[in-house]
Phi, psi and omega in degrees: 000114162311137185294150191294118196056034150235124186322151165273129217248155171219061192288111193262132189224130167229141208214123170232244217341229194329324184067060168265345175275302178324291186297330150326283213300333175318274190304335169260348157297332188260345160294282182291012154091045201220145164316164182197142179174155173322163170290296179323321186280006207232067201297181173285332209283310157329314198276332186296318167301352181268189176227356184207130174240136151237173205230106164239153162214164175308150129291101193230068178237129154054214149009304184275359159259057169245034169238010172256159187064277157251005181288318186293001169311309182244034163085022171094189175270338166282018177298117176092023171232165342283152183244228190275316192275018172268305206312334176299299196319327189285317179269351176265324144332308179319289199280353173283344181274305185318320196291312189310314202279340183270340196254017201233304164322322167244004152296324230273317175298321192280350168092035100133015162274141144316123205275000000 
């Protein structure tokens, strides 16, 4: 559910390995008060009702194979992530789009000044 002056949002994610993308996008979706769901959960037709898409996926460099080959024995180099200082990291990214979308929202009222 969106917050009062700020558009209605949608954050789409796709999460395989780990589902660690999932949980980022959960979390910075109840910061900004905005839906969240999978692609497969999402047709285009579903996309038309928003007014803001945001977009996540895995990182899959280097780093996103570190549970192959003998790392999975101890469980890669990102073992135990994500943890509370990534979801701060997440929510505070969030709410840094919210301050954007409100200063952005009221140049637009304002006939594009600032008030």
């Amino acid at each position: 559910m969106a917050h009062a002056g700020t558009p209605k949002a949608i954050l789409v994610y796709k999460s395989v390995h780990h589902r660690n993308t999932a949980q980022i996008a959960h979390v910075m979706a109840d910061v900004l008060g905005s839906d969240c769901a999978a692609p497969s959960e999402c047709p285009y037709e579903k996309l038309a009702g928003y007014e803001l898409l945001g977009i996540g996926s895995g990182v899959y460099y280097g780093g996103g194979f570190d549970t192959w080959g003998p790392l999975w024995l101890t469980g890669g180099l990102n073992k135990k992530h994500p943890d509370e200082r990534d979801f701060q990291r997440a929510r505070d990214f969030a709410a840094h789009i919210t301050g954007a979308i409100g200063r952005t929202l009221s140049d637009e009222a304002n006939g594009g000044r600032s008030p």
